[in-house]
C-alpha positions as CSV (number, residue, x, y, z in Angstrom):
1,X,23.3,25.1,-60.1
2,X,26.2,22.9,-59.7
3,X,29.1,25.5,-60.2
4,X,31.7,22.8,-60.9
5,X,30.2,21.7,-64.0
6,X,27.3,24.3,-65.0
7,X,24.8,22.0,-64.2
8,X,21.6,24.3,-63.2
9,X,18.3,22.4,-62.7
10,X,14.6,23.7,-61.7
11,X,14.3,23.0,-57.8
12,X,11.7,21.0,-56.9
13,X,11.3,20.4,-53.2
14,X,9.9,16.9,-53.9
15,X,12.5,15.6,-56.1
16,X,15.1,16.5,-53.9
17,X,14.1,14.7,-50.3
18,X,15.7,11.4,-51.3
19,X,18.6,12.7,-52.9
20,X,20.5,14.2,-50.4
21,X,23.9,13.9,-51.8
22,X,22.7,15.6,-54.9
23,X,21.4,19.2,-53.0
24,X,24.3,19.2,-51.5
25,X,25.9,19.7,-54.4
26,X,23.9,22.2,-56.1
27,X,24.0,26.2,-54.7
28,X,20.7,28.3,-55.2
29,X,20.6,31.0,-57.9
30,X,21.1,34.2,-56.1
31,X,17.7,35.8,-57.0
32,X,19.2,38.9,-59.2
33,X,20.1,35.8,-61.6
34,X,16.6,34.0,-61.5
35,X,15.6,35.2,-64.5
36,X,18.5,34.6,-66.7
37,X,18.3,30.7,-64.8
38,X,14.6,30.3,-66.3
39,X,16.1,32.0,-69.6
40,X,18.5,29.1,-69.6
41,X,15.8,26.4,-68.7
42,X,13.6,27.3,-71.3
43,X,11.1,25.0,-70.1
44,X,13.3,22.0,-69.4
45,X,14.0,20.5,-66.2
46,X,17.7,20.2,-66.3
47,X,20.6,21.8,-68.5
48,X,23.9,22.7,-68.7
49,X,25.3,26.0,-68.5
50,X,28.3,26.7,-70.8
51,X,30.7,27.9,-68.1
52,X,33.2,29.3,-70.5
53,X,30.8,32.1,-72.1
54,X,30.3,35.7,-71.2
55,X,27.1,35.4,-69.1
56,X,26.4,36.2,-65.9
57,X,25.8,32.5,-64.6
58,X,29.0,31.6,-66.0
59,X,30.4,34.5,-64.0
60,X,28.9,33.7,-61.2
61,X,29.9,30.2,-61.3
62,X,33.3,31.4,-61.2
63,X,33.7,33.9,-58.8
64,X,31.8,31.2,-56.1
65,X,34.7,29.2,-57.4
66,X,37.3,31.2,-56.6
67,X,35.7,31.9,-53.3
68,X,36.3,28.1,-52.3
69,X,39.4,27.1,-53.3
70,X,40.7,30.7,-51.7
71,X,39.4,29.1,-48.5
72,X,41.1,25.5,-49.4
73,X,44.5,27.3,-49.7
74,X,44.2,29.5,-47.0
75,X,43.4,26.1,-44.6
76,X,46.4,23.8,-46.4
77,X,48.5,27.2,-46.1
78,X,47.8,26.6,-42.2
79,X,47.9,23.3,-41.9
80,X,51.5,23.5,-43.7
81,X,52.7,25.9,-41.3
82,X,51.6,24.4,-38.4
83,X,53.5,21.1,-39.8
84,X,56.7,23.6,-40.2
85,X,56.3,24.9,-36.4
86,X,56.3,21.6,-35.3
87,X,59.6,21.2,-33.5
């Protein structure tokens, strides 16, 4: 699922080997969400999640998220302050 956009497609080792730049930018479904994944598939190869509803994708979507830009800040928080101790 691509948790910028609620993208979530069916993982398919074969379609992915010449698309590099695409599984990068995809994260696996932690497995206590599988099932609600496939509920949102229903069949299809590819959908899109809503990632402003109640469900636990869209939760999930959002705390991973939050988990990466806290890590940009906290790295442009340092490189700031190293730019300020510069003297």
């Amino acid at each position: 699922m691509n948790i910028d956009n609620g993208h979530l497609i069916r993982f398919e080792e074969e379609f992915f080997q010449d698309l590099p730049k695409i599984r990068s930018s995809f994260l696996a479904v932690p497995p206590e969400l599988e099932a609600e994944a496939v509920c949102e598939l229903a069949g299809r190869n590819e959908t899109y999640v809503d990632l402003k509803a109640a469900t636990p994708l869209a939760s999930w979507a959002a705390k991973k998220r939050a988990e990466r830009d806290k890590k940009k800040d906290k790295r442009q928080m340092i490189k700031k302050s190293k730019r300020r101790n510069r003297a």
